[in-house]
PDB file of N, CA, C and O in Angstrom, chain B, residues numbered from 101:
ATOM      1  N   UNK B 101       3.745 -13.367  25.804  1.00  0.00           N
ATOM      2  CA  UNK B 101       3.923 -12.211  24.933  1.00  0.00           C
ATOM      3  C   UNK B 101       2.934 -12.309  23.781  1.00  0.00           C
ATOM      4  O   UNK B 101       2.837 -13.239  22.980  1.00  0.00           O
ATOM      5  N   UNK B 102       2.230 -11.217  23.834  1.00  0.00           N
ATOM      6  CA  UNK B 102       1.029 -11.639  22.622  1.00  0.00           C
ATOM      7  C   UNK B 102       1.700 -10.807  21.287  1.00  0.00           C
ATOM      8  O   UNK B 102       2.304  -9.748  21.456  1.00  0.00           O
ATOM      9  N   UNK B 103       1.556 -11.291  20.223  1.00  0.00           N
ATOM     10  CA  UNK B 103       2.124 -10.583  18.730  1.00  0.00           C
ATOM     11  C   UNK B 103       1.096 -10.602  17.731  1.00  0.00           C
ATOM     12  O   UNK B 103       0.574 -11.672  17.419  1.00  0.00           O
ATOM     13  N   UNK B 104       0.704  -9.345  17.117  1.00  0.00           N
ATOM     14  CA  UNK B 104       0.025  -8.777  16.546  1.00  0.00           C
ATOM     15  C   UNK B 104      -0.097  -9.420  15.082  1.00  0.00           C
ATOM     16  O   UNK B 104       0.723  -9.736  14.221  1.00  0.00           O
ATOM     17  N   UNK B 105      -1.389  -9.467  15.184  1.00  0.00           N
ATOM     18  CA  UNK B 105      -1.872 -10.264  13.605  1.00  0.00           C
ATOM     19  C   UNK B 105      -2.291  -9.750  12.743  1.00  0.00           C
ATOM     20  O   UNK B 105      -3.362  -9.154  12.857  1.00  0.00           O
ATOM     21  N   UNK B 106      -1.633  -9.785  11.605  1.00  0.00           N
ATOM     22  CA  UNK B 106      -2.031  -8.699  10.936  1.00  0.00           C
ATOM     23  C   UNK B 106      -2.631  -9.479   9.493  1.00  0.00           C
ATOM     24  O   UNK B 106      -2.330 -10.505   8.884  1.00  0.00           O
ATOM     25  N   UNK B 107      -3.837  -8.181   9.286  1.00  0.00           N
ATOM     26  CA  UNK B 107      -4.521  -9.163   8.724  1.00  0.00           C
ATOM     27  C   UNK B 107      -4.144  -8.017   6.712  1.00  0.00           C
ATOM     28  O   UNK B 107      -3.733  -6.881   6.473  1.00  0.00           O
ATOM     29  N   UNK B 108      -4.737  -9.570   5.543  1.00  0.00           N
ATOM     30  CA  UNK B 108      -4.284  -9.053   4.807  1.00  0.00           C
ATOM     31  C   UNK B 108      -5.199  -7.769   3.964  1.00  0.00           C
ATOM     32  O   UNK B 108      -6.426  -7.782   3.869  1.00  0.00           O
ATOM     33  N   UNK B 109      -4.322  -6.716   3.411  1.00  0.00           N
ATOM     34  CA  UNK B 109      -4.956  -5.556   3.035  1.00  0.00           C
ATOM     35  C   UNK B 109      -5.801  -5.494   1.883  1.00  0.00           C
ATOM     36  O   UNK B 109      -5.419  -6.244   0.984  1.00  0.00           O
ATOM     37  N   UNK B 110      -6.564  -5.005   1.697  1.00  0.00           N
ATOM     38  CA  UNK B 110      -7.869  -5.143   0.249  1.00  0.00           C
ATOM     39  C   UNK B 110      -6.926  -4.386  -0.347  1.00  0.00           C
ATOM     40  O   UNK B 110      -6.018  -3.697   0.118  1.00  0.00           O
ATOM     41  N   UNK B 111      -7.450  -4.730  -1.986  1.00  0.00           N
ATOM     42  CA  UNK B 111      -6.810  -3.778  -2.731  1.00  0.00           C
ATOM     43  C   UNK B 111      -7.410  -2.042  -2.474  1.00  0.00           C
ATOM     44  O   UNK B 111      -6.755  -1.022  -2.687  1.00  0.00           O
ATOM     45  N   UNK B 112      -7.977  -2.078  -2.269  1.00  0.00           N
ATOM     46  CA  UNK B 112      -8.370  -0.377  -2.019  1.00  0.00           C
ATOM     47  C   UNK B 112      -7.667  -0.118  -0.859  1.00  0.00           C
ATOM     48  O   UNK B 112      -6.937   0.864  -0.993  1.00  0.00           O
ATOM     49  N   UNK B 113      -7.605  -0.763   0.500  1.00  0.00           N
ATOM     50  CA  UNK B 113      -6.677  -0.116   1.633  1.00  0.00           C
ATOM     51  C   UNK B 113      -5.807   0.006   0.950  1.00  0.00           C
ATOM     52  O   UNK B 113      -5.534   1.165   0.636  1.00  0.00           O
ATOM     53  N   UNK B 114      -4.863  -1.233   0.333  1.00  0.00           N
ATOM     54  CA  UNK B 114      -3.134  -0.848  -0.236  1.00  0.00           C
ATOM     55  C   UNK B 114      -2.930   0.023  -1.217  1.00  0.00           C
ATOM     56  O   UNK B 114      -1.839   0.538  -1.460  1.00  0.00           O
ATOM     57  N   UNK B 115      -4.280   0.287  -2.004  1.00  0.00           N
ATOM     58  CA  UNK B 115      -3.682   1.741  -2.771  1.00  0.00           C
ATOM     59  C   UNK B 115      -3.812   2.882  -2.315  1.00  0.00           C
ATOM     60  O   UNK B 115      -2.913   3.702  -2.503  1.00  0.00           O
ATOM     61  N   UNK B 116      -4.935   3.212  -1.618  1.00  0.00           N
ATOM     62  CA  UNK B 116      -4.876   4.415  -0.330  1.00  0.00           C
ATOM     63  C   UNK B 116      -3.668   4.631   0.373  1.00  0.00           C
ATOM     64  O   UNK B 116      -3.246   5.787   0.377  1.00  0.00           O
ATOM     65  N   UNK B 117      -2.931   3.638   1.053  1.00  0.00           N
ATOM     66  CA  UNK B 117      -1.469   3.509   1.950  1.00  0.00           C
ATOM     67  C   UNK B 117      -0.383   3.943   1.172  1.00  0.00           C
ATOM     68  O   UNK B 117       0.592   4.616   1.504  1.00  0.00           O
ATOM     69  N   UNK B 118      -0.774   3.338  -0.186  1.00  0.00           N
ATOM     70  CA  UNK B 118       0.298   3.876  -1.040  1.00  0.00           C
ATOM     71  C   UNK B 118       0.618   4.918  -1.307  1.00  0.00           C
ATOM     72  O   UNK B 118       1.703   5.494  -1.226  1.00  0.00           O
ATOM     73  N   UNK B 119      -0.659   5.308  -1.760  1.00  0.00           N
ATOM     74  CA  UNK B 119      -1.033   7.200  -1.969  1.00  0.00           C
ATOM     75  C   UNK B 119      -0.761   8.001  -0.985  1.00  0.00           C
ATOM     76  O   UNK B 119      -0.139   9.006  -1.329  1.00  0.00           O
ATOM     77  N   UNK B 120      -1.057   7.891   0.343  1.00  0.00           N
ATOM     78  CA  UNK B 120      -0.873   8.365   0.846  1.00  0.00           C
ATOM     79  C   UNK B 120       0.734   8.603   1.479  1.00  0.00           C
ATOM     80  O   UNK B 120       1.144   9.715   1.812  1.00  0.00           O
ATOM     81  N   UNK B 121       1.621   7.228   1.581  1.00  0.00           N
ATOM     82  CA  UNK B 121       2.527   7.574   1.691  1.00  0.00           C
ATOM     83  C   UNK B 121       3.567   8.316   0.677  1.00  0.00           C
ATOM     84  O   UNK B 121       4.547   8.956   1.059  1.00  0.00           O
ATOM     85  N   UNK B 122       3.177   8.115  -0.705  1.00  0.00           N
ATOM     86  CA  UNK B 122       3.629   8.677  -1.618  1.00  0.00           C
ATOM     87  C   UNK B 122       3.682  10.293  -1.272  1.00  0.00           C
ATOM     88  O   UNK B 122       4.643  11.047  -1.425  1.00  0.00           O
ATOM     89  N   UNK B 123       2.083  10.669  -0.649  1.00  0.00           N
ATOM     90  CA  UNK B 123       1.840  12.095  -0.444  1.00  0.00           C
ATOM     91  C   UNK B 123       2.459  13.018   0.686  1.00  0.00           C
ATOM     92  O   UNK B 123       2.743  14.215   0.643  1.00  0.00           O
ATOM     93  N   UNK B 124       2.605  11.912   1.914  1.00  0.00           N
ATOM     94  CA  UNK B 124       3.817  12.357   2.711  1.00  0.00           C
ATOM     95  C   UNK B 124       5.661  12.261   2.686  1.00  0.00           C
ATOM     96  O   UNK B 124       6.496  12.993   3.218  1.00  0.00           O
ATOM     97  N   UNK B 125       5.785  11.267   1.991  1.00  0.00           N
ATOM     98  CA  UNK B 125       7.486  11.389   1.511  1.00  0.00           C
ATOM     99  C   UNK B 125       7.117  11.504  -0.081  1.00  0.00           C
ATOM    100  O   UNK B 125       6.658  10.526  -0.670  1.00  0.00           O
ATOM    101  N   UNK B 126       7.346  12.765  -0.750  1.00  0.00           N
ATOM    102  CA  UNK B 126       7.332  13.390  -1.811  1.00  0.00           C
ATOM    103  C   UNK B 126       8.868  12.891  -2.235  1.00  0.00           C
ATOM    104  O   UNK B 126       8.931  11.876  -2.928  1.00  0.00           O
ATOM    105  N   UNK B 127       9.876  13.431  -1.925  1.00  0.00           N
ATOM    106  CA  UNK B 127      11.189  13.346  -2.312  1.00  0.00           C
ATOM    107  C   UNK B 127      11.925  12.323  -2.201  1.00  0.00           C
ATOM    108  O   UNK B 127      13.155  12.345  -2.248  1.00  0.00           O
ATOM    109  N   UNK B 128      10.717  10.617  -1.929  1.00  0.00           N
ATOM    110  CA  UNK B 128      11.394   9.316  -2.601  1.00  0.00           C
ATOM    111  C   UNK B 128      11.080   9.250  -3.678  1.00  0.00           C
ATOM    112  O   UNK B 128      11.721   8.579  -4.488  1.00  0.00           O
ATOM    113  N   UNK B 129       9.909   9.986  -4.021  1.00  0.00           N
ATOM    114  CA  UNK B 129       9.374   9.830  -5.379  1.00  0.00           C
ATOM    115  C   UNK B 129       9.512  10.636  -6.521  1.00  0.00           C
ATOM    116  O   UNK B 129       8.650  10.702  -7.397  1.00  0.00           O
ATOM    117  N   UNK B 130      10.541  11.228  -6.534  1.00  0.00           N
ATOM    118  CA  UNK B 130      10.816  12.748  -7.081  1.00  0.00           C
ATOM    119  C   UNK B 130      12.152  12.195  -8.193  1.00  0.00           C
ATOM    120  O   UNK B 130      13.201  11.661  -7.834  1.00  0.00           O
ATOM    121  N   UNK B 131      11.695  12.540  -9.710  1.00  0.00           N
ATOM    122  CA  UNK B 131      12.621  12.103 -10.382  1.00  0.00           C
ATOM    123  C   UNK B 131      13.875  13.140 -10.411  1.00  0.00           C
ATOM    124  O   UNK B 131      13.831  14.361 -10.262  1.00  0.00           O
ATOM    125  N   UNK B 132      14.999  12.315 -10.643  1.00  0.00           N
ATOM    126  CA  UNK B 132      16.223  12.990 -10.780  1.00  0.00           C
ATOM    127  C   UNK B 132      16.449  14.197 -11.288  1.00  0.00           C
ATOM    128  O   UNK B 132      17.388  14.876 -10.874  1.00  0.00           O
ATOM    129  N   UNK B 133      15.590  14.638 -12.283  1.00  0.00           N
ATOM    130  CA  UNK B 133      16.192  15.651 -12.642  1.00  0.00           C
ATOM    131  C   UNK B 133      15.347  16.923 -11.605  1.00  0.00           C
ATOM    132  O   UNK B 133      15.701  18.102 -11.600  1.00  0.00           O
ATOM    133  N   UNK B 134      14.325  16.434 -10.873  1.00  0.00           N
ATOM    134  CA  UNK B 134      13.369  17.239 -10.097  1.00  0.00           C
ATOM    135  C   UNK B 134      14.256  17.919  -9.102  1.00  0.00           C
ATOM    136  O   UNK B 134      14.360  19.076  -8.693  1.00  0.00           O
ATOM    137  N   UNK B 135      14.939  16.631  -8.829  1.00  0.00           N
ATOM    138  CA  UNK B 135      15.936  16.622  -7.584  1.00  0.00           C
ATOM    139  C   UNK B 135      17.359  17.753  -8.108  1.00  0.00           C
ATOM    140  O   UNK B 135      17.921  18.483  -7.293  1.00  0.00           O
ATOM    141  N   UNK B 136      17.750  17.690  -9.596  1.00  0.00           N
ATOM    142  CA  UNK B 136      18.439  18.377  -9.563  1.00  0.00           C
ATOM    143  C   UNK B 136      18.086  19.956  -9.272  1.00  0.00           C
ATOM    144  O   UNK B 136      18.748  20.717  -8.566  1.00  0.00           O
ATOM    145  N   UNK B 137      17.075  20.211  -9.873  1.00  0.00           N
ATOM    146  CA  UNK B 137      16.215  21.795 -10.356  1.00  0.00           C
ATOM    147  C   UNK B 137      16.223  22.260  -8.930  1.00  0.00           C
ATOM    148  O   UNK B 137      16.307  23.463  -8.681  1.00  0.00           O
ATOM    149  N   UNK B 138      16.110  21.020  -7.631  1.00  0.00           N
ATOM    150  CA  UNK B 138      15.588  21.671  -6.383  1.00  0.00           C
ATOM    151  C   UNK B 138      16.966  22.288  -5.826  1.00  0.00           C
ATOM    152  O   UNK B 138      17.086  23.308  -5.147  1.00  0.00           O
ATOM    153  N   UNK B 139      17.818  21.555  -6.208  1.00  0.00           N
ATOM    154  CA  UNK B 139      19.226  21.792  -5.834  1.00  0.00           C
ATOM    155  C   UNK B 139      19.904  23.023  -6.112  1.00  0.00           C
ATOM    156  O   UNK B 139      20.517  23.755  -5.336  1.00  0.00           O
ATOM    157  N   UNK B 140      19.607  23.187  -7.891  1.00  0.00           N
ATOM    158  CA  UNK B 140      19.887  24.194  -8.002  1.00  0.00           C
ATOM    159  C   UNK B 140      19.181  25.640  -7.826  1.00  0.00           C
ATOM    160  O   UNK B 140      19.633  26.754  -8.091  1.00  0.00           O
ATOM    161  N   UNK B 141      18.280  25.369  -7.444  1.00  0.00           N
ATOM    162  CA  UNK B 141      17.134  26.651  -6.622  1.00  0.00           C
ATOM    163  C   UNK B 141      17.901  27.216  -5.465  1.00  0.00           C
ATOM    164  O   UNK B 141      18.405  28.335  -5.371  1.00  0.00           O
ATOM    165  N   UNK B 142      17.889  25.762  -4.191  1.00  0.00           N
ATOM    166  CA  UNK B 142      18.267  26.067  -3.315  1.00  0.00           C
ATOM    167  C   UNK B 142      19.442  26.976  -3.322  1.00  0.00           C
ATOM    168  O   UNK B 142      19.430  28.134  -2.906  1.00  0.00           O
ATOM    169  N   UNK B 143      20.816  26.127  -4.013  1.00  0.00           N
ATOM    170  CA  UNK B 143      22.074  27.070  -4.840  1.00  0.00           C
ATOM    171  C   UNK B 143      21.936  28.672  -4.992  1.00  0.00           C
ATOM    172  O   UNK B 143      22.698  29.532  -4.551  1.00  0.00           O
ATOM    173  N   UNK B 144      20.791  28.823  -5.714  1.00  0.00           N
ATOM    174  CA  UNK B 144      20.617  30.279  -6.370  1.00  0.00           C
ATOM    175  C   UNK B 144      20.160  30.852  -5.112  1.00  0.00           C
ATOM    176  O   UNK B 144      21.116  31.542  -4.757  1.00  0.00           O
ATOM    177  N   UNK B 145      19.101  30.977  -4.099  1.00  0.00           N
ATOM    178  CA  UNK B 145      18.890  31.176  -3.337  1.00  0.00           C
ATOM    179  C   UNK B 145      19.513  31.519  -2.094  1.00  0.00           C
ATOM    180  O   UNK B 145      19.037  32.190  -1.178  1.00  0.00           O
ATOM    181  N   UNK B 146      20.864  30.866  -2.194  1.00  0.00           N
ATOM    182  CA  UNK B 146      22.069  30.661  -1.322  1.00  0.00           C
ATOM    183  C   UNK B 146      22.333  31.846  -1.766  1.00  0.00           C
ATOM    184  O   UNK B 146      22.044  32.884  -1.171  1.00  0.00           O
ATOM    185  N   UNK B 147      22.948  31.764  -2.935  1.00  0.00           N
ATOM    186  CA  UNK B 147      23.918  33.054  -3.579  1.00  0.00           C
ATOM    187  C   UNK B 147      23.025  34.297  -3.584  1.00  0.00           C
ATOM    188  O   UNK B 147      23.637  35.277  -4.007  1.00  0.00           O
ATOM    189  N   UNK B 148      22.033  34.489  -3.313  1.00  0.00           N
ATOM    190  CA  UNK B 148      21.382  35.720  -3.335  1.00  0.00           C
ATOM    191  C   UNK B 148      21.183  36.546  -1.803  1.00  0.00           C
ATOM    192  O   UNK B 148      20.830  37.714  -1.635  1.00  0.00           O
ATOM    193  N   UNK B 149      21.511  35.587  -0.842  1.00  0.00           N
ATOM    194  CA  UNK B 149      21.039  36.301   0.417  1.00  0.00           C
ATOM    195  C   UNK B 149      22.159  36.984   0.740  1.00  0.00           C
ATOM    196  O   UNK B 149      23.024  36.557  -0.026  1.00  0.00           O
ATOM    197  N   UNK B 150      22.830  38.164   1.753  1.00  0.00           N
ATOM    198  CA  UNK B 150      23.329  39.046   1.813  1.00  0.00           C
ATOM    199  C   UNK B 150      24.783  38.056   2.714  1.00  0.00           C
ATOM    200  O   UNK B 150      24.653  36.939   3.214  1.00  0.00           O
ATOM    201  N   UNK B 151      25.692  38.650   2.693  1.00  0.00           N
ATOM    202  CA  UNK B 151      26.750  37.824   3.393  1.00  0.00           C
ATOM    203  C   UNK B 151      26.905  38.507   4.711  1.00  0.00           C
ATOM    204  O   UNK B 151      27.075  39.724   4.788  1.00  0.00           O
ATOM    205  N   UNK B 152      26.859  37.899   5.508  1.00  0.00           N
ATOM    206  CA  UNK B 152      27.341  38.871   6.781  1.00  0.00           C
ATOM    207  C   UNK B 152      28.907  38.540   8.012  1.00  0.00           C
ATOM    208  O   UNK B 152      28.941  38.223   9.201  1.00  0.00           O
ATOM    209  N   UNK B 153      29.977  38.804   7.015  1.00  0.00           N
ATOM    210  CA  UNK B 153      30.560  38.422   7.225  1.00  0.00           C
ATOM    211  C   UNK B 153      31.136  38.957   8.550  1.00  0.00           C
ATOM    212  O   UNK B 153      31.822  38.157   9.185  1.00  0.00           O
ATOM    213  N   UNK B 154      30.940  40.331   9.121  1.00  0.00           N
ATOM    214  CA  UNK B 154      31.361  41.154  10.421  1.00  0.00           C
ATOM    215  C   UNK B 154      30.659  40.246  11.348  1.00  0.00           C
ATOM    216  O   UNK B 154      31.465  39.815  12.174  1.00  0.00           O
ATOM    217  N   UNK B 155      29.442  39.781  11.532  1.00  0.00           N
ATOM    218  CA  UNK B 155      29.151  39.023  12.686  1.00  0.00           C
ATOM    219  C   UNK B 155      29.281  37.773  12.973  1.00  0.00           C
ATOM    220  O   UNK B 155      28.830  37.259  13.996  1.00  0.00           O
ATOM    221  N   UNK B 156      30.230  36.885  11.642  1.00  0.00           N
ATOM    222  CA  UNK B 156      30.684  35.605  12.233  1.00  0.00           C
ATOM    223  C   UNK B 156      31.788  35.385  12.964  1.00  0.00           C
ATOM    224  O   UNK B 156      32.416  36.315  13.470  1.00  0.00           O
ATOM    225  N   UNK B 157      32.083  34.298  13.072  1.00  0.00           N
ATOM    226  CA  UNK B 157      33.299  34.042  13.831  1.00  0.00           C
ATOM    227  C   UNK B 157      33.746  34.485  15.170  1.00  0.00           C
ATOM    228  O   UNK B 157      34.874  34.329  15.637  1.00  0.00           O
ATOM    229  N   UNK B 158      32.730  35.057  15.737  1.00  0.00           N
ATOM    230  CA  UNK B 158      33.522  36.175  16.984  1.00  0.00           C
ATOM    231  C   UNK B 158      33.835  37.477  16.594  1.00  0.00           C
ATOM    232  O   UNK B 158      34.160  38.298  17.452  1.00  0.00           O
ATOM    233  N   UNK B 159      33.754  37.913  14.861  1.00  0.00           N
ATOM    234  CA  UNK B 159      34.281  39.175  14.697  1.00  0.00           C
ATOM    235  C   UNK B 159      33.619  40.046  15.831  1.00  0.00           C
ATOM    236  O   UNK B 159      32.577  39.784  16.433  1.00  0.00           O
ATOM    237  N   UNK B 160      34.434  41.127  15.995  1.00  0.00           N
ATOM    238  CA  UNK B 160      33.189  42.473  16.661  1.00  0.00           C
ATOM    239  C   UNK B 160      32.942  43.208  15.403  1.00  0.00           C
ATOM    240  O   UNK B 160      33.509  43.261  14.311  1.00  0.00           O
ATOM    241  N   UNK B 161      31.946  43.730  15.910  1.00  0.00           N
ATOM    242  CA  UNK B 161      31.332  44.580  14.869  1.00  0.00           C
ATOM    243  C   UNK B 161      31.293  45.927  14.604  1.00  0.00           C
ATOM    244  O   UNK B 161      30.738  46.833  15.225  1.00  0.00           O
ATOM    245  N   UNK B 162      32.093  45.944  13.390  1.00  0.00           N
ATOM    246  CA  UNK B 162      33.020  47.647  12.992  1.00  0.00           C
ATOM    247  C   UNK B 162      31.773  48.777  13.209  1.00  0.00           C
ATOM    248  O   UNK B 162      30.803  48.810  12.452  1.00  0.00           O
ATOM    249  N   UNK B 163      31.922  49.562  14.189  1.00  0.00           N
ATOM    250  CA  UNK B 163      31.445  51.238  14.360  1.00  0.00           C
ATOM    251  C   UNK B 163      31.080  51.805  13.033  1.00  0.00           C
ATOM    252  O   UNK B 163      31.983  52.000  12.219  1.00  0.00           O
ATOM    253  N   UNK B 164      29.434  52.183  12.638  1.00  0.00           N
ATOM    254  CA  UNK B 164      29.162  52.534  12.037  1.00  0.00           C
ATOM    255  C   UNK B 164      29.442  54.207  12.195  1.00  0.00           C
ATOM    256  O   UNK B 164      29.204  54.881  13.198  1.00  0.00           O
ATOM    257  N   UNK B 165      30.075  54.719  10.780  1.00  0.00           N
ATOM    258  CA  UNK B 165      30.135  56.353  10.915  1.00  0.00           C
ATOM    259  C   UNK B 165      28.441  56.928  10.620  1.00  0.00           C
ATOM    260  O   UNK B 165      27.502  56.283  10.153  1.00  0.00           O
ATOM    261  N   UNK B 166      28.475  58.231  11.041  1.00  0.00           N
ATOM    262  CA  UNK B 166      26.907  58.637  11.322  1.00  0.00           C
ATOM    263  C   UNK B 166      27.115  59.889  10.357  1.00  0.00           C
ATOM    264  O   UNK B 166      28.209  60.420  10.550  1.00  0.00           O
ATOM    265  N   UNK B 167      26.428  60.428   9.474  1.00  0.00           N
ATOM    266  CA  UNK B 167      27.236  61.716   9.239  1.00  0.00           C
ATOM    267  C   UNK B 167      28.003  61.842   8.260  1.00  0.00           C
ATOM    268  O   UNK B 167      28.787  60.916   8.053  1.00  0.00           O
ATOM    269  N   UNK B 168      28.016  63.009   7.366  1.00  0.00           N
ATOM    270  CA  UNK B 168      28.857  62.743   6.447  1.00  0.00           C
ATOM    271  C   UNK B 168      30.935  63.498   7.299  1.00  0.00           C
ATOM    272  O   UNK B 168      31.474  63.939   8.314  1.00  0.00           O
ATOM    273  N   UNK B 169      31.145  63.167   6.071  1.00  0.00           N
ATOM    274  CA  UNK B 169      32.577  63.711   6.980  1.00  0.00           C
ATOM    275  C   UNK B 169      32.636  64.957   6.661  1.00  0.00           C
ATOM    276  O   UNK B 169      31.942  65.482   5.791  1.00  0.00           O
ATOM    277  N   UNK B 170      33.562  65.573   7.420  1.00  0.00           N
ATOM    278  CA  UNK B 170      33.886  67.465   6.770  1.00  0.00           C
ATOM    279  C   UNK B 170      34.914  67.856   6.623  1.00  0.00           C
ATOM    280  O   UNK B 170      35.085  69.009   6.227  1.00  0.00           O
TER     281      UNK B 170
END
């Protein structure tokens, strides 16, 4: 079984690796209160989209009238 040798990193590779992983997982590096603001975005965002409550659950969906009445 051959096992991989790994050799040690210059300081310029390990700050590149760093950076870069920093640049792909953003939200280990994201201070708390960042984390809160995102939360509460998402929140507000929630509460703004329309509810559609006739097409969950299995409801059927109430017959729209066409027309005014007379």
């Amino acid at each position: 079984m051959k096992t991989a040798t790994q050799t040690k990193l210059t300081d310029e590779a390990w700050l590149r690796d760093l950076f870069e992983y920093e640049r792909t997982h953003e939200i280990a590096f994201a201070s708390p209160r960042a984390l809160l603001e995102a939360r509460m975005i998402a929140e507000l965002d929630k509460a703004r989209r329309p509810r559609r409550r006739a097409q969950r659950n299995g409801a059927a969906a109430r017959p729209r009238r066409s027309g005014a009445a007379v």
